[in-house]
N, C-alpha and C positions, 0 to 999 in steps of 0.2 A: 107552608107558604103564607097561610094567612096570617097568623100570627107573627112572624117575621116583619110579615108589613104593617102590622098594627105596632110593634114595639119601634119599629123607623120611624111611623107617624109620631110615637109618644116624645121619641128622643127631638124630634125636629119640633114639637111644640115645646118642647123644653126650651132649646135652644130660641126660640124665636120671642118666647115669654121673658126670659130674662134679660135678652138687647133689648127690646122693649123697653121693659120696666126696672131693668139698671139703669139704661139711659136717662129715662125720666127721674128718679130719683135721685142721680149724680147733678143731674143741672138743674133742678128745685130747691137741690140741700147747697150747693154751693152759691148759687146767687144770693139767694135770700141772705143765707147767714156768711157774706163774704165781708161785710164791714166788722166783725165780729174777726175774723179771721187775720185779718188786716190789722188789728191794734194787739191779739196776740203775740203776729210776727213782730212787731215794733216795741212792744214789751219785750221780748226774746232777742232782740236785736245787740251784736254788742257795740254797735252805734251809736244807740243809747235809744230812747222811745222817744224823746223832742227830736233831733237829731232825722231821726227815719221817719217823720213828719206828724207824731203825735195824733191830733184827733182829726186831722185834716186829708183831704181828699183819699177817703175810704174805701171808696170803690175804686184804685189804682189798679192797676193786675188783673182785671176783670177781663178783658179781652181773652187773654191765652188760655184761663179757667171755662171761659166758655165755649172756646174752640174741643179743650180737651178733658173736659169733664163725664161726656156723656156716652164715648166710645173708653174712657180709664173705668168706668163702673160698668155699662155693657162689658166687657173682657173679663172683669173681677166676678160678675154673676153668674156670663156664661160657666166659666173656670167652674166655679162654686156648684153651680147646680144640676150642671154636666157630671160633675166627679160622684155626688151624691144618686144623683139618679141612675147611674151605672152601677159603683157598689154598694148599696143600702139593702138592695133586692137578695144580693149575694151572702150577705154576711148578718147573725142573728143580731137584735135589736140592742143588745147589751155596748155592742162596739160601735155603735153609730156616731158614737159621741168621737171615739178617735177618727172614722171618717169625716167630722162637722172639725176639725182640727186640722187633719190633712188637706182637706177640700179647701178652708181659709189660704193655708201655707200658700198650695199651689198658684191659687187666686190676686194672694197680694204679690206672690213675685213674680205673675204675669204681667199684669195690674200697675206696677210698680214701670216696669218698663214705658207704657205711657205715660205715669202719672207725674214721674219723676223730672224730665226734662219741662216739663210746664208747672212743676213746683217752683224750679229752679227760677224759670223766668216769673211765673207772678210773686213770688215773694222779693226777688230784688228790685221789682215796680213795687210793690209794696212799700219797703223799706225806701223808696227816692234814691236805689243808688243808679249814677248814669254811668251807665255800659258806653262807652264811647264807640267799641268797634261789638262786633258780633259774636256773643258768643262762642266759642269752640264746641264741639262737642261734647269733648273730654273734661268742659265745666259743665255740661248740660247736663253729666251723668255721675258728676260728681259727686253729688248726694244720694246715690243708687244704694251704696252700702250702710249707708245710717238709716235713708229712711226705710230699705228691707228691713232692718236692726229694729227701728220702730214698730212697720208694720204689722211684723210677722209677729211678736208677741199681742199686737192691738188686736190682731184678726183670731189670735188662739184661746181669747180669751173672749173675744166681743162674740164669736159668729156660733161657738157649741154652749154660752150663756144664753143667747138669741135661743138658740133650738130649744134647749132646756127650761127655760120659763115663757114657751109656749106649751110646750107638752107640758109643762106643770099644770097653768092656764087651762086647759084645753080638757086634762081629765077633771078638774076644779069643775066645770061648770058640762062637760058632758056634750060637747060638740069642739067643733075649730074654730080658729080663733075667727075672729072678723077683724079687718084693717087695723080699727082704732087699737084694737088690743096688742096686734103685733106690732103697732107701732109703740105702745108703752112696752111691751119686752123688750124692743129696740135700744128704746132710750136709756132703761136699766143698763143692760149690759154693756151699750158705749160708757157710760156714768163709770163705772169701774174701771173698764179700761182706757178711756181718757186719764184718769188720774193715775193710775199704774203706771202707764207708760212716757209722764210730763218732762221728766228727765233725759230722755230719748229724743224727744220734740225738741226741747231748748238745743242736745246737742246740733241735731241735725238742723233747725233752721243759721242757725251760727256757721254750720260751715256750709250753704245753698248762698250765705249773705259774705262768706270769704273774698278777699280780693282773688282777683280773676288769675292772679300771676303768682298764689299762695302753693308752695309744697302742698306736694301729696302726702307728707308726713305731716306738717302743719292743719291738715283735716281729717283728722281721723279721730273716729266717735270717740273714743279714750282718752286724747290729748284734747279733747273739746269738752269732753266731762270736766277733767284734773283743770282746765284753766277755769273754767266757768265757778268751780269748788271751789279754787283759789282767790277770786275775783269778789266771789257774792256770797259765800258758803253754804249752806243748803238750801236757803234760802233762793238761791240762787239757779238755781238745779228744777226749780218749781217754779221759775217765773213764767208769770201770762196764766197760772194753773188757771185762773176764776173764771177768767174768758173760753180759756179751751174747754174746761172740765164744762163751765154753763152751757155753752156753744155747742159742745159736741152734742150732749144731753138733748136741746132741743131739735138741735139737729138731726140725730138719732133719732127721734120721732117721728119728725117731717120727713127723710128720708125711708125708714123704715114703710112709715104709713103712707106714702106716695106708691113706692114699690110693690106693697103688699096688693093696696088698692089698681094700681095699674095691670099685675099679676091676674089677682082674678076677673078684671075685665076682658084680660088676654087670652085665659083659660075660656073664659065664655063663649068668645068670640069662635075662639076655635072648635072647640067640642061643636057648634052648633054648625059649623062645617064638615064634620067627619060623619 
């Protein structure tokens, strides 16, 4: 019995640690670096970047980002650190690394469900384009399957690199990490997978910025690759990389090192309750 209720206690600090400290790191790392974010999308634009308002009014789209930034990263950590804390215990340490992959998956297509409809609306505040009537839905969720397409490689590659070059870290110097440091594992492993995945991002913001009244065939990740190739040539497929790959990177840090640091204030708080 007791033990029972000390693993309920474990799992519900788990869960309380990560709304927490997702939240705050979802809406530290997007305010801060949202003008950054904002001349990506306009770069990627096939509006053109002058056009979807070049270097002017940068903090556009900011409203919906802040409404739905902080419950889209709470859901992606809980996701995350609920799946690991369940099977980690069970299975030897050799496979961790396919859980720190599964546990992403599950996280960003949870994740993706919030994040998705308030991509949708701050990138076309981004971009100046005016939405004359209201959204539908079925635009709101229009970019579900590119940016799952996105994210799901972004998160298989950023979140068991994340693991991995802390445990590197970690035996390196013979304790765990502290904040600052998991925040540079952070930023390594976003670094990677921001630039991996650039071509994925050009698709999907191109078709989040489609006209509202565009085929369902007209937006699909593959017919937005082949025209964007056609358009600008590889070149092309990489645009906005500087912004996104710099941006995520520091971003990645500021995020990470928000999280980590929130996490073990969280942890503290709580152990010194139980």
């Amino acid at each position: 019995m007791l033990h029972a209720e000390t693993k309920n206690n474990e799992t519900k600090n788990v869960f309380i640690t990560s709304l927490i400290s997702g939240a705050a790191a979802g809406v530290v790392c997007d305010i801060v670096f949202f003008p950054l974010d904002t001349l990506k999308t306009r770069l990627q634009s096939q509006h053109g970047f002058v056009k979807s308002g070049g270097f002017k009014r940068v903090y556009q789209g900011i409203v919906p980002v802040m409404i739905g930034s902080a419950p889209a990263a709470s859901v992606f950590f809980v996701t995350y650190d609920g799946i690991k804390h369940i099977l980690q215990p069970l299975l030897p340490h050799q496979y961790h690394s396919i859980i720190h992959m599964g546990a992403a998956s599950c996280a960003e297509l949870v994740a993706c469900l919030i994040r998705v409809p308030v991509e949708v609306v701050k990138q076309r505040k981004q971009a100046l384009l005016n939405d004359t009537e209201r959204l539908r839905l079925r635009t709101l969720f229009r970019g579900y399957g590119s940016t799952v397409l996105r994210d799901l490689p972004f998160g298989l590659v950023q979140m068991p690199l994340w693991e991995y070059f802390k445990l590197c870290w970690t035996h390196k110097v013979c304790r765990e990490c502290t904040p600052i440091e998991g925040a540079a594992c952070g930023a390594a492993s976003v670094t990677v997978s921001a630039a991996l995945t650039t071509p994925l991002d050009v698709a999907k913001t191109r078709i989040m910025l489609s006209s509202t009244s565009a085929d369902s065939k007209e937006v699909r990740i593959s017919v937005m690759l082949k025209e964007v190739y056609k358009q600008s040539g590889f070149r092309g497929l990489f645009a906005g990389f500087l912004p996104r790959v710099g941006g995520f990177t520091a971003g990645g840090f500021v995020f990470f090192g928000v999280y980590e640091q929130v996490r073990e204030l969280c942890d503290s708080k709580l152990n010194d309750q139980t």
